[in-house]
C-alpha positions in Angstrom: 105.5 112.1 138.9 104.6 108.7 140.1 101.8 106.9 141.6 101.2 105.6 144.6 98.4 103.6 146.0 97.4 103.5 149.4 94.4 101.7 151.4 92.7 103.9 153.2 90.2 101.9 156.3 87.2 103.7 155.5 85.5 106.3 153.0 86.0 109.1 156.0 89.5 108.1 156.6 89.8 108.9 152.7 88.0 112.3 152.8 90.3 113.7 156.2 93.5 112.6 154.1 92.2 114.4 151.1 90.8 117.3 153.1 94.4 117.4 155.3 96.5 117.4 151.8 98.3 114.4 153.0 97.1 112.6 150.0 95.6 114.5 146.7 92.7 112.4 146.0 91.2 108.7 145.7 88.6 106.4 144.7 85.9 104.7 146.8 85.9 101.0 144.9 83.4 98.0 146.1 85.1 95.0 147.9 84.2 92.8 144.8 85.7 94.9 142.4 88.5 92.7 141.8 86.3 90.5 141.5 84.1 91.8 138.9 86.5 93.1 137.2 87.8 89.3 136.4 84.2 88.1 135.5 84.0 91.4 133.0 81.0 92.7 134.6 
């Protein structure tokens, strides 16, 4: 199995992909994530 990561535009856009079985799940992550991920917060 691998993993591959896609960006999806929007949360809905997410949900129809999930809900069409073109993808089989995903994450909703803030846009300063990164960010916050780098400043350990």
């Amino acid at each position: 199995e691998s993993v591959i990561i896609e960006e999806a535009e929007d949360e809905e856009q997410l949900k129809e992909r999930v809900e069409s079985g073109a993808i089989d799940g995903g994450l909703v992550l803030p846009r300063d994530f990164d960010e916050k991920l780098k400043q350990n917060k």
